[in-house]
C-alpha positions, -999 to 999 in steps of 0.1 A, spaced: 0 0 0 11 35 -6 19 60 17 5 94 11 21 128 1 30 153 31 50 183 26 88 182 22 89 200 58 81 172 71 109 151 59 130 142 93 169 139 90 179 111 73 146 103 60 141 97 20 112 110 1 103 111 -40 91 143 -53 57 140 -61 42 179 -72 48 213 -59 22 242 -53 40 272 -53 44 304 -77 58 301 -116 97 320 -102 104 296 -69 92 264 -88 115 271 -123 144 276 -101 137 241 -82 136 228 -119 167 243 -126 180 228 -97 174 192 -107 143 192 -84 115 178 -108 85 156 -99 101 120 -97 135 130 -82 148 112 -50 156 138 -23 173 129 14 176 152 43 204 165 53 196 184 83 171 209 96 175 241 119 159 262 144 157 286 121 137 274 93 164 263 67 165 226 61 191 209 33 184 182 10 208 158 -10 196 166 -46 207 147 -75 241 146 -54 239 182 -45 230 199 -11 197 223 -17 190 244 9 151 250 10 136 272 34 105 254 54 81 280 45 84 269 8 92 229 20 57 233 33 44 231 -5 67 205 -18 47 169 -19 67 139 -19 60 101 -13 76 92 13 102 60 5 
């Protein structure tokens, strides 16, 4: 059975998630794109902080995403 989407946000260290859609304006998604980050791509967390900035392994690059936009990534969780 599958699991269902949730927001990159809530991707915990170490945890590994598939990108499934975003929902967030025309400029922030195209520069995901350009970043590698397309529906179907395999992202890790790297770590999270207090702040609001968490990093993801990308393609084999580090992405750092703040949560506020995280929120409106979905991803299957793997």
């Amino acid at each position: 059975m599958r699991k269902p989407c949730k927001p990159l946000s809530l991707v915990m260290e170490g945890e590994k998630a598939v990108i499934s859609s975003f929902h967030l304006g025309d400029a922030l998604r195209e520069r995901l794109y350009s970043l590698g980050m397309i529906p179907g791509t395999n992202v890790s967390c790297l770590y999270k902080r207090k702040g609001g900035l968490a990093a993801y392994n990308v393609r084999g690059a580090v992405i750092a995403i703040r949560l506020s936009d995280a929120k409106f990534i979905l991803v299957d969780q793997q």
